[in-house]
VOGU-3710 file (C-alpha; in Angstrom, 3 decimals, decimal comma):
1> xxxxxxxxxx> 15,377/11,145/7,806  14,652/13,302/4,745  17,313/14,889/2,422  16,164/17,765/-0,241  17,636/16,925/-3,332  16,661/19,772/-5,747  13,124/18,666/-5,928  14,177/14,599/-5,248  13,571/13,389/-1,242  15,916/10,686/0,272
11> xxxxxxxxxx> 13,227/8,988/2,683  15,945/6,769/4,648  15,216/3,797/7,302  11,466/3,358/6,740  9,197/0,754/4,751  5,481/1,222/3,544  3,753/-0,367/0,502  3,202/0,672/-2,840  -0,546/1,706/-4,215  -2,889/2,300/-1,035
21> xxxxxxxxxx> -5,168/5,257/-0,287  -5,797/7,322/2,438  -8,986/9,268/2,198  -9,496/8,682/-0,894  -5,937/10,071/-1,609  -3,664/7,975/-3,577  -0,055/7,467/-3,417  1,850/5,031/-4,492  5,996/3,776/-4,385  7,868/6,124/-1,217
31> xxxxxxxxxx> 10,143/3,641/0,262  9,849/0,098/-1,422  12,006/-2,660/-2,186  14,997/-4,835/-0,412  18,344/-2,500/-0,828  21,484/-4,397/-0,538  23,498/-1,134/-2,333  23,192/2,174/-2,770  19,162/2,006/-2,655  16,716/2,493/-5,100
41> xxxxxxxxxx> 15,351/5,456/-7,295  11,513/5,109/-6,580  8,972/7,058/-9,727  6,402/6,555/-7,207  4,067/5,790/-9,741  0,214/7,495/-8,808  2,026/9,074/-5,919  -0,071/12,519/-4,240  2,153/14,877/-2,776  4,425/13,613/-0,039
51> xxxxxxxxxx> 3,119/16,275/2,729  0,430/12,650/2,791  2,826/10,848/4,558  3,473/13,842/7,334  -0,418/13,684/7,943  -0,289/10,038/7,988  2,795/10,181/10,842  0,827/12,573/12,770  -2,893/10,339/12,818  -1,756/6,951/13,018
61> xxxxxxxxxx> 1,677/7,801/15,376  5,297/8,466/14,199  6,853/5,547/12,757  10,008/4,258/14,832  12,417/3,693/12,132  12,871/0,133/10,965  10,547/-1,316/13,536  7,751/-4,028/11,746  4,896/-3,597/14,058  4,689/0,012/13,616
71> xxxxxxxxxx> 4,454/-0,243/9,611  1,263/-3,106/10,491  -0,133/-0,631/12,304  0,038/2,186/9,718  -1,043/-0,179/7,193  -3,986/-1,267/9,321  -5,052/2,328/8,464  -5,239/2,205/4,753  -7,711/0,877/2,487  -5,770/-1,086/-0,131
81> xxxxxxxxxx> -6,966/-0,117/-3,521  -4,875/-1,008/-6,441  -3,842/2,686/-7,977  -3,105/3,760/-11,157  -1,007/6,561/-12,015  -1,300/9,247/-14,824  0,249/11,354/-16,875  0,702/14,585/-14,492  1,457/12,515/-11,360  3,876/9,498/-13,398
91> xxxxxxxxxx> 6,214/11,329/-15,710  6,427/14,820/-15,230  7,911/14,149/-12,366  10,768/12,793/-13,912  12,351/15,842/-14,793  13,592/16,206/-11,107  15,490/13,626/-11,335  18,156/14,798/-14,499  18,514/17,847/-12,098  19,064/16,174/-8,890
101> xxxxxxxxxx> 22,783/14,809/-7,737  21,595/11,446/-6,976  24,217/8,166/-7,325  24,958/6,838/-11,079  22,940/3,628/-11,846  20,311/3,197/-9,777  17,445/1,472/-11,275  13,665/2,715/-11,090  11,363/0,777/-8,546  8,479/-0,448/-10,481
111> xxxxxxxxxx> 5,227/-2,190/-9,469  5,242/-5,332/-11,991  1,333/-4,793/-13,136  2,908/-1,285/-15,346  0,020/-0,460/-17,801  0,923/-0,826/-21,505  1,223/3,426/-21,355  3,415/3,578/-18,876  5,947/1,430/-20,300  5,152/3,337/-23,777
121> xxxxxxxxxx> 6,057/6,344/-21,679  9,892/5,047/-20,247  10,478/3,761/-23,540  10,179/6,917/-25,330  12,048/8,535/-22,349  14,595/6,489/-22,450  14,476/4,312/-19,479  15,425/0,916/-20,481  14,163/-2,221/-18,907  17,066/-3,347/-17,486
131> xxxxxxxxxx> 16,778/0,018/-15,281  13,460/-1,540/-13,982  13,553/-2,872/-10,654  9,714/-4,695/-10,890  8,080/-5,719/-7,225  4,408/-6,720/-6,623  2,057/-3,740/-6,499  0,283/-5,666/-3,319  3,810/-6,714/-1,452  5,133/-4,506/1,575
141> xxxxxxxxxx> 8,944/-3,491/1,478  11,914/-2,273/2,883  14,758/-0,643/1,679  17,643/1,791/4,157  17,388/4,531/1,267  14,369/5,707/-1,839  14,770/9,241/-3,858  11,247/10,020/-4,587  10,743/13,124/-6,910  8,235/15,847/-5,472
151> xxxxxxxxxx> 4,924/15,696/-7,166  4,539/18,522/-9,895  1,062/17,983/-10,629  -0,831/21,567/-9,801  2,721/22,718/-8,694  4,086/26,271/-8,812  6,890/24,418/-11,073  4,850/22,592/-13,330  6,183/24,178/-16,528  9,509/22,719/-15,710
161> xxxxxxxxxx> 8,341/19,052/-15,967  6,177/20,496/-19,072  8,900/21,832/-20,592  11,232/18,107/-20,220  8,913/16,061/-20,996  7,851/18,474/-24,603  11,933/17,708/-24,906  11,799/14,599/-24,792  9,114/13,898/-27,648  10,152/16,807/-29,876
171> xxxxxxxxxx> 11,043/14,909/-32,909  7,362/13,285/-32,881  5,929/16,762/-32,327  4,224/18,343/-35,355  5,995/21,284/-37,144  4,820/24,635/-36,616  3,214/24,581/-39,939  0,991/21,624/-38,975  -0,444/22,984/-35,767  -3,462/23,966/-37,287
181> xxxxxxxxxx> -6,305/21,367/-36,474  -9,588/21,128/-34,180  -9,950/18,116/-32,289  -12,507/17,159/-30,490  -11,357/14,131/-27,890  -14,258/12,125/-27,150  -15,202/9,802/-24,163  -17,345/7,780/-26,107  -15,752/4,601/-25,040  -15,927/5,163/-21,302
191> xxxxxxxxxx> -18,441/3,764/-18,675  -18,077/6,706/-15,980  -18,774/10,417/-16,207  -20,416/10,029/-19,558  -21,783/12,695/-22,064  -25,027/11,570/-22,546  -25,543/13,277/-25,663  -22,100/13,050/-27,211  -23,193/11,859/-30,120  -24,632/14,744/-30,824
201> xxxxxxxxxx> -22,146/17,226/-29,780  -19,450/15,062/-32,435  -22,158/15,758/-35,054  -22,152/19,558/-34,556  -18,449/19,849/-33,913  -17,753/17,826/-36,609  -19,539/20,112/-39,517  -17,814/23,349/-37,752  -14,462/21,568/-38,774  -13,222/19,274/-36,055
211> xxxxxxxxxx> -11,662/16,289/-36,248  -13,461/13,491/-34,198  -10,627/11,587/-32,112  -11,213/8,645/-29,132  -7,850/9,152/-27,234  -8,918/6,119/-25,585  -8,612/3,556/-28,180  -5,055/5,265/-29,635  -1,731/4,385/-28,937  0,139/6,491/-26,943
221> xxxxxxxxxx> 2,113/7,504/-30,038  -1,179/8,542/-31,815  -2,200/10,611/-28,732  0,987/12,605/-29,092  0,718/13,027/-32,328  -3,011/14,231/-32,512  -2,599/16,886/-30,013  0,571/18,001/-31,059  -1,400/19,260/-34,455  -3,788/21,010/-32,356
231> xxxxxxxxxx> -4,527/24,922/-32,246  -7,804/24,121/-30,401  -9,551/20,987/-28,325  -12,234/20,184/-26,651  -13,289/17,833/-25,079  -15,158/16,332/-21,970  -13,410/16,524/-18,690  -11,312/13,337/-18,357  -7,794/11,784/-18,506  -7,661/12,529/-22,207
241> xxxxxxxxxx> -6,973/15,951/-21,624  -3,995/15,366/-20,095  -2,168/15,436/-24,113  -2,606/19,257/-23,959  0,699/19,301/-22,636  1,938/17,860/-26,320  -0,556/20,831/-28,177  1,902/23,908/-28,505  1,643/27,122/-26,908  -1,167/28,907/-27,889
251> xxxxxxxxxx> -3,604/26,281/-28,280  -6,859/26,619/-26,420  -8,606/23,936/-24,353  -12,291/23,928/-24,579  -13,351/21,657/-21,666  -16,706/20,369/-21,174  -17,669/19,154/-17,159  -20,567/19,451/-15,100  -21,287/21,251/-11,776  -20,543/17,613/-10,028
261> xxxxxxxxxx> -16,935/18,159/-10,905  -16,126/21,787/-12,389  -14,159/22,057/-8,703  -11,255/19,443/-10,880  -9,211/22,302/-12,003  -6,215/20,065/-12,875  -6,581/20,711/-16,898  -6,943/24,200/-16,590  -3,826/24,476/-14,351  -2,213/22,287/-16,978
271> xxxxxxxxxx> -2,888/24,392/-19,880  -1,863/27,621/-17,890  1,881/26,266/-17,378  1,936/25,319/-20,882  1,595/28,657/-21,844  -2,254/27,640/-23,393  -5,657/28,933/-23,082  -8,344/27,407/-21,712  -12,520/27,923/-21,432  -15,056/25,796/-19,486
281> xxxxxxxxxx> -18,804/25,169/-19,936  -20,138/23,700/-17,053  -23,434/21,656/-17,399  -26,275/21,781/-14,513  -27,941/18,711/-16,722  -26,535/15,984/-14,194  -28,171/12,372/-13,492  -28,273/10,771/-10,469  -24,572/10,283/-9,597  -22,509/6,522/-10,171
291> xxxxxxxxxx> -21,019/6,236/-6,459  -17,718/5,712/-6,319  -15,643/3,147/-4,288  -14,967/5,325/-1,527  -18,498/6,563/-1,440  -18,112/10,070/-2,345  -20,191/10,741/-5,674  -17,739/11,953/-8,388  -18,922/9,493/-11,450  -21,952/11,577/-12,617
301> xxxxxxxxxx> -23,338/11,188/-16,311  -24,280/14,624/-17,584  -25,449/16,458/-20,835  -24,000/19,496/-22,451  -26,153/22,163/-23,867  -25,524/22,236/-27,479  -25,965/26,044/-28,851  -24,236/26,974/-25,436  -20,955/25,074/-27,122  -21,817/25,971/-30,562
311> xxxxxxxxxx> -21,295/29,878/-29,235  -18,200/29,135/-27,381  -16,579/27,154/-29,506  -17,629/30,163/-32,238  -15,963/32,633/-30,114  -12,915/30,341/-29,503  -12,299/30,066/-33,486  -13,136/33,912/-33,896  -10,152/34,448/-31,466  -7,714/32,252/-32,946
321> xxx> -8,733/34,245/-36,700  -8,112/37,629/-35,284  -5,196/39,000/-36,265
//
């Protein structure tokens, strides 16, 4: 049975594990844990939208309610794959929830691997460990009753779980006054998707007045902070780029991808909620692709042409000096 709770679903009667994939699709917590009470109130951490588990009932056969052999056999169908969530699908989310007339108390279902950022994350929300119900990501549960917020990520209401989570952090936002910096967020440190010639685009960014940042290898305070300053970023596609929902309205997002991956539009939906701009160069430079586990060929190393970014970012700053 399913319940609409303002943006929060009641999935009653039903079990299925947390952090598989489908198709290459993740999801993670819908209906997890042993409920003795009221139930549970799942964050479905890495969780796509929940239209997945409709597909799911209608390829691998409806799912008698309560019945074990019928969750095997759906789980025969997935490809376990140890998931982990981000910024878009984990917390925004969360805003649903303050809206939603759900029971006083109940605690948030957890897998008990959380990555140091996601605990950095309910911590500065306000979600206090003894709220945390933690189960192993790789067990399979069953609870009568899980409220499982509707995914914002690329949603029509997007700006709403913007707009919460901006609340949330405003006293370690940056005044007004100091929103005035270039950043450039660099991948440096990663192993997939690389900039081959990074280096060299930190060198030129750097002596047109940017400020050379690894998001990677900052705390999650730091990453807040950083972007929050911003009136203009750029960066290489990747999970870094998820901060421009701390820069403030106005900023603009210079993104750097390749042809292998311009079709990820999630940033640039991102920046248009929060009331940003945003411009793309999109290299054709691309090596021989890094397959990924599911076979499909997303992980491609790539170069940027430099005096291609040296105009746009020229015309970006130009903008931002007009009157």
């Amino acid at each position: 049975g399913r319940q609409d709770h303002g943006g929060v679903v009641a999935l009653e009667g039903i079990g299925i594990s947390l952090h598989r994939t489908v198709e290459g699709e993740e999801f993670g917590i819908l209906v997890v844990g042993q409920a003795e009470d009221a139930g549970f109130l799942g964050i479905a951490l890495a969780a796509q939208d929940l239209r997945l588990l409709a597909r799911l009932g209608q390829e691998h056969g409806s799912l008698a309610v309560g019945r074990r052999a019928d969750l095997l056999r759906l789980l025969e169908a997935l490809r376990a794959r140890l998931a982990r969530g981000r910024l878009l699908r984990d917390v925004l989310k969360l805003a649903l929830i303050e809206d939603a007339e759900l029971p006083p108390g109940l605690p948030y279902l957890v897998a008990d691997d959380l990555r140091g950022w996601h605990r950095a994350y309910l911590e500065l929300l306000g979600i206090p460990e003894a709220r945390l119900l933690r189960v192993p990501a790789d067990g399979v549960y069953a609870c009568p009753r899980i409220y499982v917020p509707t995914q914002l990520r690329n949603h029509p209401r997007m700006a709403i779980g913007i707009d919460w989570l901006r609340a949330k952090v405003a006293p370690l936002l940056a005044p007004p006054a100091e929103q005035t910096e270039l950043i450039y967020a660099s991948r440096r440190e990663q192993s997939k998707r690389r900039l081959l010639n990074e280096s060299a685009v930190e060198e030129m960014l750097a002596g047109m007045g940017f400020r050379v940042i690894v998001p990677g290898e900052m705390s999650v305070l730091e990453q807040i902070d950083a972007f929050s300053r911003a009136r203009v970023v750029a960066g290489p596609h990747g999970a870094a780029l998820v901060n421009m929902v701390f820069a403030p309205p106005g900023a603009v997002l210079i993104e750097i991808t390749s042809q292998a991956i311009h079709y990820m539009d999630e940033f640039r939906v991102l920046v248009a909620a929060a009331g940003q701009g945003s411009r793309t160069l999109v290299s054709r430079d691309v090596e021989t692709a890094q397959p990924a586990a599911d076979g499909r060929e997303l992980h491609h190393d790539y170069r940027v042409e430099l005096e291609a970014l040296r105009a746009m970012v020229s015309e970006v700053l130009a903008e931002k000096a007009a009157p």
